[in-house]
C-alpha positions in Angstrom: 138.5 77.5 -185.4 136.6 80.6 -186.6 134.8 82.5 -184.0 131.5 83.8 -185.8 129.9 86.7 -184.3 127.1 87.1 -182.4 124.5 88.2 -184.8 125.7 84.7 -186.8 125.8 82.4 -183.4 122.3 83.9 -182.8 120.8 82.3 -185.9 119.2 78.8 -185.6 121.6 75.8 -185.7 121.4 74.0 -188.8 121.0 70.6 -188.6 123.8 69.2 -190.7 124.9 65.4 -190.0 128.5 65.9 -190.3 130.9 65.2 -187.6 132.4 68.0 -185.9 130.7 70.9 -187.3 128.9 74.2 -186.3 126.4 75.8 -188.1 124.0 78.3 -188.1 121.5 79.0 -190.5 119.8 82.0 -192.0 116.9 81.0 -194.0 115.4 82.3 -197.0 112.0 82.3 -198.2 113.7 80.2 -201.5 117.0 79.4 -200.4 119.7 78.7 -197.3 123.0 80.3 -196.2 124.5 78.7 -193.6 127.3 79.4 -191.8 129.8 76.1 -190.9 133.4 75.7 -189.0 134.6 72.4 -188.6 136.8 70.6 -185.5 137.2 67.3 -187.5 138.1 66.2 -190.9 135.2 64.8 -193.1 134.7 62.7 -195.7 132.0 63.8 -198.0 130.6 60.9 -199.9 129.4 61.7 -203.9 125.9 63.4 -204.2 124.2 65.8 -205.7 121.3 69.2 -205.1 120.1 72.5 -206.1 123.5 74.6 -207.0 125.5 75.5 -204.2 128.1 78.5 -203.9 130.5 79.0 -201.0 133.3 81.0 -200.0 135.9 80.0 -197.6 137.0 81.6 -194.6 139.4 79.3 -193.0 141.4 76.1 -193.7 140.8 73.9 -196.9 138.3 72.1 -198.6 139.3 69.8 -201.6 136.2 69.1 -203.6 135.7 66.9 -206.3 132.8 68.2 -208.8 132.5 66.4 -211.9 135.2 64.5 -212.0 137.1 67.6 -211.7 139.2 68.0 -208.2 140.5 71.3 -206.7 141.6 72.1 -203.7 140.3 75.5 -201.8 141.0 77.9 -199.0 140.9 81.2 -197.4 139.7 83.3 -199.8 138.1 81.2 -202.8 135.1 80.4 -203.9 133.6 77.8 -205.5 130.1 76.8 -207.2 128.6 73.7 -207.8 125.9 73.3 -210.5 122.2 72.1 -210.1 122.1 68.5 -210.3 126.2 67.8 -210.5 127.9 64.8 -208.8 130.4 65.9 -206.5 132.1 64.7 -203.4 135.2 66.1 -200.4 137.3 65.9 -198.4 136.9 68.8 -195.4 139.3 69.4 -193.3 139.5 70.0 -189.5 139.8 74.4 -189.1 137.7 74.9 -192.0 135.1 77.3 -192.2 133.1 78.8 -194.8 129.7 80.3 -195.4 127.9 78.4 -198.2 124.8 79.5 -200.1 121.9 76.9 -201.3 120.1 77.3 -204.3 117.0 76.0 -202.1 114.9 76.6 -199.5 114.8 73.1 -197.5 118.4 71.9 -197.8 118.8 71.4 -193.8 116.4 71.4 -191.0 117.2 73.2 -187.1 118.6 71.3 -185.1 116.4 70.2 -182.1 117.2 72.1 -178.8 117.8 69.3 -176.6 
């Protein structure tokens, strides 16, 4: 699993309600970048947001975006449009930092 740096691991955790993920959020005044590595594989059921861009870092993503599936690891990118259906599969070593076209897409996670 990736080790982010400090300045990254200092940032708020995002609240994200994913199985086996870490990440930490920088947050814009109109948008979210957030940070993620995952320990588990995850199913990501069809939905849809503001656009989303990402780039990964480690381990494989396969995403399904309009019908249309790839499969992506270190070193792509990928986009997905305002308002498109899309759904995943993530699997367990990925990590990636992922940009969101809007500023409320997650919440902090509570310090507990």
């Amino acid at each position: 699993m990736i080790n982010f740096p400090d300045p990254v691991r200092n940032l708020p955790q995002a609240d994200i309600p994913l199985p086996g993920v870490a990440a930490y959020l920088s947050q814009g005044s109109n948008h979210q970048i957030i940070f993620m590595a995952f320990s588990k594989d995850v199913d990501l059921p069809e939905h849809s947001h503001e656009s989303q861009w990402g780039i990964v870092l480690e381990g494989k993503i396969e995403l399904t975006v309009a019908g249309i599936k790839n499969t992506y690891t270190k070193g792509d990118r990928y986009f997905i449009p305002k308002g498109v259906k899309h759904s995943g599969r993530i699997f367990a070593g990925y990590a990636d930092i992922t940009y969101f076209d809007e500023k409320d897409r997650y919440g902090v996670k509570d310090a507990k």
